[in-house]
C-alpha positions in Angstrom: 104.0 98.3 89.3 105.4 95.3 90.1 106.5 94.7 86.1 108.2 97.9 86.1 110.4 96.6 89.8 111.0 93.3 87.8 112.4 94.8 84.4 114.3 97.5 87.3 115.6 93.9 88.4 116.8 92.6 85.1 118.2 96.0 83.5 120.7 95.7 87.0 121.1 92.2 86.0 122.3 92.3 82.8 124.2 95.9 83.3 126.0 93.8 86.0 126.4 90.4 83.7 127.8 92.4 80.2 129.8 94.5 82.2 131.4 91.9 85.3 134.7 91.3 82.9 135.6 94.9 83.3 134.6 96.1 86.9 137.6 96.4 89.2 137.8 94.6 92.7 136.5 97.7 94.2 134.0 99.8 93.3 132.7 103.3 94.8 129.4 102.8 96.6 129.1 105.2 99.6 129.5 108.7 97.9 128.6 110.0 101.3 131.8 109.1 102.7 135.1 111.1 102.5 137.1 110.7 98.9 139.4 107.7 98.8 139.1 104.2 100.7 136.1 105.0 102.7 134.2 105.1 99.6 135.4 101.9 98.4 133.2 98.3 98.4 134.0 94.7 97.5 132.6 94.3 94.0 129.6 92.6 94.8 128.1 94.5 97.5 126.8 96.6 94.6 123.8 94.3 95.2 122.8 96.1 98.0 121.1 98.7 95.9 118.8 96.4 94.1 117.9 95.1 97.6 117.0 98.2 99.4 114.9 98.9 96.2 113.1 95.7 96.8 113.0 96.0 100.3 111.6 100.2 99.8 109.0 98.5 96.6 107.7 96.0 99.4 107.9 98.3 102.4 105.5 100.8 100.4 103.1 98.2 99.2 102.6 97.2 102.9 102.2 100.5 103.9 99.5 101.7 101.6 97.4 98.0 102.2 98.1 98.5 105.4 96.8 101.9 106.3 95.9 103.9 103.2 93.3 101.0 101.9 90.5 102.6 99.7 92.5 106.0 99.4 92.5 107.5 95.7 94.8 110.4 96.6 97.3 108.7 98.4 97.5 105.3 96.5 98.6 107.9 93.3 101.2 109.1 96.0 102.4 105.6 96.6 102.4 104.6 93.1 104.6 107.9 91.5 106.7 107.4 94.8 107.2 103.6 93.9 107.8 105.0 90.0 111.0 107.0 91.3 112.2 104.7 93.4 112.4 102.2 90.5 114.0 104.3 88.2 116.1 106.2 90.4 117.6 103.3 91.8 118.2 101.8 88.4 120.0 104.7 87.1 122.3 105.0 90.3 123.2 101.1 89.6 124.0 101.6 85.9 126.0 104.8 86.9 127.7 103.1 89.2 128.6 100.4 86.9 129.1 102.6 83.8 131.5 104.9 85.6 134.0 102.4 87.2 134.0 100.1 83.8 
C-alpha cells in the first residue's frame, strides 16, 4: 500500500513540476464554495490535497493497528478504502491541474 501512496506522491509531483509554467496565480480548489472568488486559492495551496491524502493514508493505518488488529474482513475494508483514497485524490489533483493549465 504504501508504494501505491508514494507513486500517488510523485504522479502529483511531476503533474505539478511539467505543468507549474502554465498554471495561473490562482487556481479553483474549494468547488464547494459559491462560483467566482470564493473558489479561488493561491497556486500553491494545491498542496493541501496531497497532504490530507497522507494525513487520511496514515490516519487509516493507525486505525486498523490500533483497533482492527488480527481482522481479515476489515483489514480488506481498510485496504480497498486506502486504494480509493489514493487514486481518487490523485485524479482530483491532476484534474485540478489539467483543467486550469
Amino acid at each position: 500500500m504504501l508504494n501505491l501512496l508514494i507513486a500517488g506522491n510523485v504522479v502529483m509531483i511531476v503533474t505539478f513540476i511539467l505543468k507549474f509554467n502554465f498554471l495561473p496565480p490562482q487556481l479553483p480548489l474549494f468547488y464547494s464554495r459559491s462560483w467566482g472568488e470564493a473558489q479561488l486559492v493561491d497556486t500553491w495551496m494545491i498542496f493541501l490535497i496531497p497532504l490530507l491524502l497522507n494525513l487520511l493514508y496514515i490516519a487509516n493505518n493507525f486505525l486498523y493497528k490500533r483497533f482492527f488488529l488480527g481482522h481479515g474482513l476489515i483489514k480488506k475494508i481498510f485496504d480497498y478504502l486506502t486504494i480509493f483514497l489514493i487514486v481518487g485524490f490523485t485524479l482530483i489533483f491532476i484534474k485540478i491541474i489539467f483543467l486550469v493549465s
